[in-house]
DRENDO-1510 file (C-alpha; in Angstrom, 1 decimal, always signed):
<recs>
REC; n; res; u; v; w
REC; 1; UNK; +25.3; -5.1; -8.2 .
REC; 2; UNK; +22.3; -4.5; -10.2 .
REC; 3; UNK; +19.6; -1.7; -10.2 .
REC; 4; UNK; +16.7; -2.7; -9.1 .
REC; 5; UNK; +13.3; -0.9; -10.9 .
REC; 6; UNK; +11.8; +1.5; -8.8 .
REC; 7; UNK; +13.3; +1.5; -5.2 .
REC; 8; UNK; +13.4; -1.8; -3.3 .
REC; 9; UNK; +12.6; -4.4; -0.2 .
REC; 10; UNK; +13.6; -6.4; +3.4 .
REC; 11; UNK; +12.5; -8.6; +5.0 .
REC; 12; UNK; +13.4; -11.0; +7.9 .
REC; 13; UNK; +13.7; -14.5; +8.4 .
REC; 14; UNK; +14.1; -15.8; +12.1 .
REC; 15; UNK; +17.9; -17.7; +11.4 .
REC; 16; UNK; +20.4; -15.9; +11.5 .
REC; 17; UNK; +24.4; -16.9; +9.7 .
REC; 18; UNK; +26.1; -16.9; +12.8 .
REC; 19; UNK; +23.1; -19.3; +14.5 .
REC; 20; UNK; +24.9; -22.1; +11.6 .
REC; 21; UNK; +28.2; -21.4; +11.6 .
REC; 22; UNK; +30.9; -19.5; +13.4 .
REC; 23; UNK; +34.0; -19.4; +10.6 .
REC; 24; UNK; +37.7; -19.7; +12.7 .
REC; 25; UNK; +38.9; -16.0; +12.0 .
REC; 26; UNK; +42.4; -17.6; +12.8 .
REC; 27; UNK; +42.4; -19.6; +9.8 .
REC; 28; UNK; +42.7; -17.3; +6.7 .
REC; 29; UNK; +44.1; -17.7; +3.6 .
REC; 30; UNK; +44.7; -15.4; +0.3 .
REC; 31; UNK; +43.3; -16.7; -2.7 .
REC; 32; UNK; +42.4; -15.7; -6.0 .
REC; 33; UNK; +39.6; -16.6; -7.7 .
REC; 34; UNK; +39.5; -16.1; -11.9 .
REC; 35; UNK; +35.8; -14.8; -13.2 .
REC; 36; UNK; +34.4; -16.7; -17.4 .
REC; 37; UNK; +35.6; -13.1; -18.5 .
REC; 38; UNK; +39.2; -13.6; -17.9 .
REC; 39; UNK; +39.5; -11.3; -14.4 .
REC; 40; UNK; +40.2; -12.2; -11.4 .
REC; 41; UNK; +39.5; -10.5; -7.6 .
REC; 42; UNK; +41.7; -11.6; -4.4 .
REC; 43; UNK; +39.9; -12.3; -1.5 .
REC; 44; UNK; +40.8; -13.9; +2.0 .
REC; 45; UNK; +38.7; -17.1; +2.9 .
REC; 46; UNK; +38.5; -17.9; +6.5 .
REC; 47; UNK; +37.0; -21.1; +7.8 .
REC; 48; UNK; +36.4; -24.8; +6.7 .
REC; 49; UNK; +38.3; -26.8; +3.6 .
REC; 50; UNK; +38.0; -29.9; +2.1 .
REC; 51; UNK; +41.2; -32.1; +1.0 .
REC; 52; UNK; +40.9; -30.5; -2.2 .
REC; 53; UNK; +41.2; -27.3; -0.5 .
REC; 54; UNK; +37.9; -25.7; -1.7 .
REC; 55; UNK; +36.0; -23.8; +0.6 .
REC; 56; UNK; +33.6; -26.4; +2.4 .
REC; 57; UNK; +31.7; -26.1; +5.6 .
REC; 58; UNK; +31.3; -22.9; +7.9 .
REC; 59; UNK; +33.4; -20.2; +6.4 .
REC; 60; UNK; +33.4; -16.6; +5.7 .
REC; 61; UNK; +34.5; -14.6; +2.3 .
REC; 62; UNK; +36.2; -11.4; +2.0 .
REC; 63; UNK; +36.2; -9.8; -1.1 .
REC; 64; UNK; +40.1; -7.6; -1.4 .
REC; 65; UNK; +39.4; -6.1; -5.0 .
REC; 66; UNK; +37.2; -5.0; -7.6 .
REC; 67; UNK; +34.2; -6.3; -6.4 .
REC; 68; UNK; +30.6; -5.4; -6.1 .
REC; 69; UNK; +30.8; -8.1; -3.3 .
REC; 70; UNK; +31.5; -7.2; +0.3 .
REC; 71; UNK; +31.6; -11.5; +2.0 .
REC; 72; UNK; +29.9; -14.0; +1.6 .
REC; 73; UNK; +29.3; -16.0; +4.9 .
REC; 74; UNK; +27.7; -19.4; +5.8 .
REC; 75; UNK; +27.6; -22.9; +4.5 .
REC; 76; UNK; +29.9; -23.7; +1.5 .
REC; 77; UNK; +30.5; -26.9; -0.7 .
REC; 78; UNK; +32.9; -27.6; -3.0 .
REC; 79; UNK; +33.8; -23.6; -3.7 .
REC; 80; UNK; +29.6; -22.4; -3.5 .
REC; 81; UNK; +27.3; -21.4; -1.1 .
REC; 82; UNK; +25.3; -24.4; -0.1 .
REC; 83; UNK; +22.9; -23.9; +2.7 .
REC; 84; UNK; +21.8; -21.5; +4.9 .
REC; 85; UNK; +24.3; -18.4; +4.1 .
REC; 86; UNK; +24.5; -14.3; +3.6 .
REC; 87; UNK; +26.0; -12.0; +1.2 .
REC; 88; UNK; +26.6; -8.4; +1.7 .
REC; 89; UNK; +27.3; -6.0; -0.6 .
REC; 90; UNK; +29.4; -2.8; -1.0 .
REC; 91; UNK; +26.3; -0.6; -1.2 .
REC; 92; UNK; +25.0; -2.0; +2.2 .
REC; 93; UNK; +22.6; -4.1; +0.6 .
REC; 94; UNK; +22.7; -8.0; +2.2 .
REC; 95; UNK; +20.5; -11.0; +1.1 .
REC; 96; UNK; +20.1; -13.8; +3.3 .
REC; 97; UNK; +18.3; -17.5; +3.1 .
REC; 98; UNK; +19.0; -20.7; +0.9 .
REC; 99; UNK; +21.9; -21.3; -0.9 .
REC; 100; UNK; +21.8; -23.9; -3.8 .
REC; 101; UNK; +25.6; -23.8; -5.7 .
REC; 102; UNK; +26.1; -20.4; -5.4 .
REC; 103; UNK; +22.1; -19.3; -6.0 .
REC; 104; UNK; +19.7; -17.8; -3.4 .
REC; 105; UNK; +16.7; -19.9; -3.5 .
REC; 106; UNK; +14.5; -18.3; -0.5 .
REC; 107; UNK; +15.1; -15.9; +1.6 .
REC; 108; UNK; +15.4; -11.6; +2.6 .
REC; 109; UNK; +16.8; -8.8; +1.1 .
REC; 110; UNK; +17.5; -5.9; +2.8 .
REC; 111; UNK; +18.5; -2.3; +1.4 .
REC; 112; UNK; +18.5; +1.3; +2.6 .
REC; 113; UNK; +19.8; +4.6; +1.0 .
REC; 114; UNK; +18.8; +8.1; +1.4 .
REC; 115; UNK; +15.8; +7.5; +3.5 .
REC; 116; UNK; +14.4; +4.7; +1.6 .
REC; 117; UNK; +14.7; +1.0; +3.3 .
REC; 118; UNK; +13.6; -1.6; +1.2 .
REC; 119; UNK; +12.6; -5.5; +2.4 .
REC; 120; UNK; +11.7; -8.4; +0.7 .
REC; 121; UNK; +10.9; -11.7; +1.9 .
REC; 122; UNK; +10.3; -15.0; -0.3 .
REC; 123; UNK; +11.8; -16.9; -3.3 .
REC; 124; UNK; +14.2; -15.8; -5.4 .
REC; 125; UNK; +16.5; -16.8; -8.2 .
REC; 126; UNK; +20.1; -15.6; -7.3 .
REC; 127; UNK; +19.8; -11.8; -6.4 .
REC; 128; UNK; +16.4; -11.4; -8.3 .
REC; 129; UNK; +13.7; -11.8; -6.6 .
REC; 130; UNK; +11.3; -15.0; -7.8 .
REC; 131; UNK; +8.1; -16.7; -6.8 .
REC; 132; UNK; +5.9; -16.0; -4.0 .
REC; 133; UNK; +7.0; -12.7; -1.9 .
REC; 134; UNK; +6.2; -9.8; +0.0 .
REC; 135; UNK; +8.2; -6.6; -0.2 .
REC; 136; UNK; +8.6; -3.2; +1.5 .
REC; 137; UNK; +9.8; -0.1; +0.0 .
REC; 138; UNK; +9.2; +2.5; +3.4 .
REC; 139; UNK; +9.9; +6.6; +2.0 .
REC; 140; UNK; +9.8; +10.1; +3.4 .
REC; 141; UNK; +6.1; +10.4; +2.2 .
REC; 142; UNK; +5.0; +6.5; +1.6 .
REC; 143; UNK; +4.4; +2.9; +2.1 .
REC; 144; UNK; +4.5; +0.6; -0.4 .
REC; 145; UNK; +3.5; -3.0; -0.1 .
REC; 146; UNK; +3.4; -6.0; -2.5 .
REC; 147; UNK; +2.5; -9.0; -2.0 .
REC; 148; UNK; +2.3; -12.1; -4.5 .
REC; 149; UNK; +4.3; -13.2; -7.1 .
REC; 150; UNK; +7.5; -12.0; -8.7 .
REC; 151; UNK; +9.3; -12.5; -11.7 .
REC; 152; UNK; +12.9; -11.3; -11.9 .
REC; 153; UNK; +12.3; -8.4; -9.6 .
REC; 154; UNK; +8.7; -7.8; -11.3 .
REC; 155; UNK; +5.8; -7.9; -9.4 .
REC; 156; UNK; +3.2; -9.7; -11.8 .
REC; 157; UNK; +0.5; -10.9; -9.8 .
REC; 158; UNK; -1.1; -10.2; -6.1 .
REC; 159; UNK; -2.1; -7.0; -4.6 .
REC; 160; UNK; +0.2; -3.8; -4.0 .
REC; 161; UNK; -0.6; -0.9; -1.4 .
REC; 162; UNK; +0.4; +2.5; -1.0 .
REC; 163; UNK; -0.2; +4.4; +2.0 .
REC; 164; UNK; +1.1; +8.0; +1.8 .
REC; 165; UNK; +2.1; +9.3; +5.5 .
REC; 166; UNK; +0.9; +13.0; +5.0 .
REC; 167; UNK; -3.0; +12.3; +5.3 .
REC; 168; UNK; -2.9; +8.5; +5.5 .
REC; 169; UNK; -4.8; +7.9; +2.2 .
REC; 170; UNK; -4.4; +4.4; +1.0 .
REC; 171; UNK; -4.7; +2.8; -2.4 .
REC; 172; UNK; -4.9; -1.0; -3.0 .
REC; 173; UNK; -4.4; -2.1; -6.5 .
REC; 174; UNK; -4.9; -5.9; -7.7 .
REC; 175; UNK; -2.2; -6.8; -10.3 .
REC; 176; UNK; -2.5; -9.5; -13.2 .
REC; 177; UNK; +0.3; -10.4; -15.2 .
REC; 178; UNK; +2.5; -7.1; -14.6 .
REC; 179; UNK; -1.1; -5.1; -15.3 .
REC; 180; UNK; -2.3; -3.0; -12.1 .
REC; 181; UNK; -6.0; -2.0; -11.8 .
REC; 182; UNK; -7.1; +0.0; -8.1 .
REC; 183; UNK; -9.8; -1.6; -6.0 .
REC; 184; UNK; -9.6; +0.6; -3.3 .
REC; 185; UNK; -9.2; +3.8; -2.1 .
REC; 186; UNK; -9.9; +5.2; +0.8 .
REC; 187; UNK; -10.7; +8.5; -0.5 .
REC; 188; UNK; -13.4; +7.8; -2.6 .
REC; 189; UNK; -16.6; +6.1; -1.3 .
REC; 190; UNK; -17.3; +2.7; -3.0 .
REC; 191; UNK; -19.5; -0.2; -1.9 .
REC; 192; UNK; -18.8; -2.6; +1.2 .
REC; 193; UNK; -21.8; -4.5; +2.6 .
REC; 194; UNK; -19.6; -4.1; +6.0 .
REC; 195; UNK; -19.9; -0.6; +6.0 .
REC; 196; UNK; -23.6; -0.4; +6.2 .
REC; 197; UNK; -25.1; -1.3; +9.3 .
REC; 198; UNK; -28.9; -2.5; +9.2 .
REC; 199; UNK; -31.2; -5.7; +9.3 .
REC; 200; UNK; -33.1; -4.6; +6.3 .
REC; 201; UNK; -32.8; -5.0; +2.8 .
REC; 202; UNK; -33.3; -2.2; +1.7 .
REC; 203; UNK; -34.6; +1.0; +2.9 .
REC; 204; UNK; -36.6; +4.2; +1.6 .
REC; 205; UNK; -36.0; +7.8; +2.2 .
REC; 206; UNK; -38.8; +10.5; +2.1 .
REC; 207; UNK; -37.1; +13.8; +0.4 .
REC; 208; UNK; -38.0; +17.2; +1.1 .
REC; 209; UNK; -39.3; +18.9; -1.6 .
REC; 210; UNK; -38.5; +22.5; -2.2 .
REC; 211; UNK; -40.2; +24.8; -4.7 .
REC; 212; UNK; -42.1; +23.7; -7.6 .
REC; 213; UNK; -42.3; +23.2; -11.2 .
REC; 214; UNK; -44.5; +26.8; -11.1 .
REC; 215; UNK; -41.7; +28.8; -9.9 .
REC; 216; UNK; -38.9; +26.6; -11.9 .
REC; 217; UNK; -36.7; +26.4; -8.9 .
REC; 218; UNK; -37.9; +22.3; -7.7 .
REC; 219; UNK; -35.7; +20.8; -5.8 .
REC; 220; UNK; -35.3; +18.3; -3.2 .
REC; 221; UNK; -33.2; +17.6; +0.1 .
REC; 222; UNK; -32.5; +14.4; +1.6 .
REC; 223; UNK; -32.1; +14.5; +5.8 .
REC; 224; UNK; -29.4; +13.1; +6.9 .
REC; 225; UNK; -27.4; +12.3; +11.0 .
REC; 226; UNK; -23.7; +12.6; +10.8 .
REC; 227; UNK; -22.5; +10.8; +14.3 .
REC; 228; UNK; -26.0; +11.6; +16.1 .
REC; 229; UNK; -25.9; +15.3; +14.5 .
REC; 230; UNK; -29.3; +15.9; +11.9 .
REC; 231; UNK; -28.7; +18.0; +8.7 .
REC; 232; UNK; -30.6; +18.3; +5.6 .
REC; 233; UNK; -28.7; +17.9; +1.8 .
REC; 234; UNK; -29.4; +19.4; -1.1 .
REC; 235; UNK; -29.8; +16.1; -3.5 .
REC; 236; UNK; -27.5; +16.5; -6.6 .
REC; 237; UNK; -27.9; +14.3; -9.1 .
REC; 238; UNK; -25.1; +16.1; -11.3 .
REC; 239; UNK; -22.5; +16.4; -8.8 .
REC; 240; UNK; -19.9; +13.4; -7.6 .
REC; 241; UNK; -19.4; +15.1; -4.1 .
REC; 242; UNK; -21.0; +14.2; -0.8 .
REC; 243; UNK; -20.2; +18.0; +0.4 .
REC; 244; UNK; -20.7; +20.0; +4.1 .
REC; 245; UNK; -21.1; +23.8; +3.9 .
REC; 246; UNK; -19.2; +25.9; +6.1 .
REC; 247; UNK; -22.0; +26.7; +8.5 .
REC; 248; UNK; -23.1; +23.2; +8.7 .
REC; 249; UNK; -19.4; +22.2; +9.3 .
REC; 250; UNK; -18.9; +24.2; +12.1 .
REC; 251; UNK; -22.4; +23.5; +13.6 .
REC; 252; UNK; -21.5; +19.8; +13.1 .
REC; 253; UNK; -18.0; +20.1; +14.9 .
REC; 254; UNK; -19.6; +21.9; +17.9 .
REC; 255; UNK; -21.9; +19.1; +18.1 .
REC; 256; UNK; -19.0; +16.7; +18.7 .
REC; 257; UNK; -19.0; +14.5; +15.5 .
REC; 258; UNK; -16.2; +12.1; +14.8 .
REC; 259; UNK; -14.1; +12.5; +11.5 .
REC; 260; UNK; -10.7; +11.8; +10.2 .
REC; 261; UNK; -9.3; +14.6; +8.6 .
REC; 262; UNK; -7.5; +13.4; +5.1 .
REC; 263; UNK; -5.1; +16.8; +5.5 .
REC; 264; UNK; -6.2; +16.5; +0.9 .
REC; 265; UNK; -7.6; +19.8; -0.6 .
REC; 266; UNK; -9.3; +19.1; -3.9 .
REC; 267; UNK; -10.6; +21.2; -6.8 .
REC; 268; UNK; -13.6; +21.2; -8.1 .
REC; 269; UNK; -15.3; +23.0; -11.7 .
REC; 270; UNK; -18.8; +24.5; -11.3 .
REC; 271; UNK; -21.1; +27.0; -13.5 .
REC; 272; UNK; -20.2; +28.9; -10.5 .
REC; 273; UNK; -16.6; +29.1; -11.0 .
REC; 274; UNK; -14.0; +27.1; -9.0 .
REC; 275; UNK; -14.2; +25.5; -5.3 .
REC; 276; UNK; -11.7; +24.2; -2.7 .
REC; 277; UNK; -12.6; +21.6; -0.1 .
REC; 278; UNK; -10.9; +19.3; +2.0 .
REC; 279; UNK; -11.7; +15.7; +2.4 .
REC; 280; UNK; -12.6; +14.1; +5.7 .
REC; 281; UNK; -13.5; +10.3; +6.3 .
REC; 282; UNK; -17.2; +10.6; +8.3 .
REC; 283; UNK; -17.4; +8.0; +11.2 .
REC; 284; UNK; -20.9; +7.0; +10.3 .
REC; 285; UNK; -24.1; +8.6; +8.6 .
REC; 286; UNK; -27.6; +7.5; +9.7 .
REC; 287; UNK; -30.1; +7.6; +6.2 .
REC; 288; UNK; -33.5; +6.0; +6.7 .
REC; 289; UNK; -32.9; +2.5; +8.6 .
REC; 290; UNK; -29.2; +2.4; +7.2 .
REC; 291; UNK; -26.0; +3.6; +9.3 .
REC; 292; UNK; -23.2; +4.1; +6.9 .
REC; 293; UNK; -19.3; +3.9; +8.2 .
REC; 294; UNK; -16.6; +5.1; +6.8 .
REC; 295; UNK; -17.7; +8.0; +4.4 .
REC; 296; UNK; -16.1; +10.1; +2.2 .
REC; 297; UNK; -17.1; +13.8; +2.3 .
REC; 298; UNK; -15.8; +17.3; +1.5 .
REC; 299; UNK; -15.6; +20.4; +4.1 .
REC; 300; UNK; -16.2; +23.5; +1.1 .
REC; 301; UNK; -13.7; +25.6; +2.4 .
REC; 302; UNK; -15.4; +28.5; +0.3 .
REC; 303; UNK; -19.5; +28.5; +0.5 .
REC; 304; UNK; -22.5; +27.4; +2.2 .
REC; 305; UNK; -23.7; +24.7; +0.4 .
REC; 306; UNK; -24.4; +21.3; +1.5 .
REC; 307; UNK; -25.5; +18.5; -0.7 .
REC; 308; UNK; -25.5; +14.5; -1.8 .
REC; 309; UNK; -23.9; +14.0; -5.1 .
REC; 310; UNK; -23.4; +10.8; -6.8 .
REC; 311; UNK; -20.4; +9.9; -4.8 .
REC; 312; UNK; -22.2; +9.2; -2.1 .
REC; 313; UNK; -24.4; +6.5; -3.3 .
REC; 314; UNK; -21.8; +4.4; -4.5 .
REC; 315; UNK; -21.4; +2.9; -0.9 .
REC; 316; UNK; -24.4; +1.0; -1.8 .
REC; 317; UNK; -25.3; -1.5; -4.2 .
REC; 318; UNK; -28.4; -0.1; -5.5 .
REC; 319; UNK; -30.1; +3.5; -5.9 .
REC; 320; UNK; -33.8; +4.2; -7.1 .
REC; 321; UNK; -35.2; +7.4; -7.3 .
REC; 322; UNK; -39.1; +8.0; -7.8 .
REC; 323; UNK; -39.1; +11.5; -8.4 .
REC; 324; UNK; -43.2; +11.8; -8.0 .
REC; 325; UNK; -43.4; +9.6; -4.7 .
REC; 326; UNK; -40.1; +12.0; -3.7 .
REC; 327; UNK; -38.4; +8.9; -2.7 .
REC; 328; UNK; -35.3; +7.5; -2.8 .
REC; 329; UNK; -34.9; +3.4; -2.5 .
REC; 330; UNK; -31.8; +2.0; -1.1 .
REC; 331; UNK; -30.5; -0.9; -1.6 .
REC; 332; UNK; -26.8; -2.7; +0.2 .
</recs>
């Protein structure tokens, strides 16, 4: 039985072998059946024969010897599986579907070992897997899906995803000729007209300037509602983050906002030194006449500082900032 690259996959189909065929498991016989090397394995065949006495109709295979090959079960013609059949494997792994002389056409595969089941579902060509398909390798600590098209075993085109059970983060990555490049994660913010909620087409933002260009220290927050809560954000055009400050977090948890907490603690490299946050998934955040869902953010689980990086703009498809008006311009 071969090794199949990187775990493997079910899947289910609603016929089952013994909805065909029920093989007469009081007509047996020993046979031997010689392999293009030169061996040979002795199985018992029980079930249907023709007048040549090949193995024809309902019938099921037992493999005796040295065999990767536990039975094969189902439909036969002239010595091969032709029809609607099974074969199960010593390692416990069974494909079912289509037979076409001896070949698996379309059809599951289904294999687990040490915690890790694997489905599949689609075409295939013999035991590799072929065509259109969708597969399931289910871990410990992940989900991974594929669905699209194979080619002996290799998933070359469609879209895989991997959801890790720890914190729930998913990735979706879109694959090309065996080439994978992400298009989602659910960890980082990234633009989806369907996230932002408002009639408008775009929308500007007053920011609140603080010091001035006399005293060196200018800056400017943005105002911000996280679930109906108000806070203000120190704008930061050189960070990536969208991050909460202790105080504000605990403020904005006794206010009752809703969040899904990632259970991820990331790292982050400052002029400051080093800082430690979590990452949460906001249920919305209200900025001028735009109501944002599904937001990215990072609890600091070591200072006080609040602000809007980058990050944070990229759920939308457009940012200006006019620095002297102290506006920002949003755009879906």
């Amino acid at each position: 039985m071969r090794t199949i690259p990187l775990l493997i996959f079910t899947l289910f189909i609603s016929l089952d072998v013994s909805s065909q065929c029920n093989p007469d498991l009081n007509s047996c016989i020993d046979m031997i059946i010689p392999y293009t090397d030169g061996s040979e394995v002795k199985v018992k065949y029980c079930g249907e024969l023709n007048d040549r006495g090949e193995r024809n109709g309902c019938g099921i295979l037992y493999y005796l010897g040295n065999s990767d090959i536990y039975t094969e079960s189902g439909l036969w013609k002239n010595n091969k599986l032709s029809g609607y059949a099974e074969k199960k494997y010593n390692d416990g792994s069974v494909f079912k579907g289509t037979f076409e002389k001896d070949i698996l056409k379309s059809g599951s595969y289904l294999f687990e070992k040490d915690g890790i089941t694997t489905k599949y579902n689609g075409g295939f060509n013999g035991i590799y897997f072929q065509g259109k398909g969708y597969l399931t390798i289910q871990g410990k600590d992940q989900i991974i899906t594929r669905d699209g098209k194979f080619i002996r075993d290799q998933f070359v085109d469609g879209v895989e995803e991997i959801k890790y059970k720890s914190n729930g983060i998913i990735q979706r990555s879109d694959y090309a000729d065996g080439i994978a490049k992400i298009i989602f994660r659910n960890d980082r913010n990234q633009q989806n007209e369907d996230d932002i909620e408002g009639d408008v087409e775009f929308t500007e933002v007053n920011l609140i300037q603080r010091g001035d260009i006399y005293d060196a220290r200018i800056a400017f927050d943005i105002k911000l509602e996280i679930s109906g809560v108000e806070g203000e954000f120190l704008l930061d055009t050189g960070a990536m983050s969208f991050t909460i400050g202790r105080l504000m977090y605990n403020r904005l948890k006794k206010e009752g906002i809703k969040y899904y907490d990632l259970n991820k603690i990331v790292q982050s490299f400052g002029i400051g030194g080093d800082s430690y946050s979590k990452l949460v998934i906001l249920d919305e955040v209200k900025i001028g006449d735009y109501t944002v869902k599904n937001v990215v953010a990072s609890v600091s689980l070591d200072n006080d500082y609040s602000l809007v990086g980058t990050g944070f703009f990229l759920k939308f498809g457009d940012v200006i900032w006019k620095m002297n008006e102290k506006k920002l311009i949003l755009y879906k």
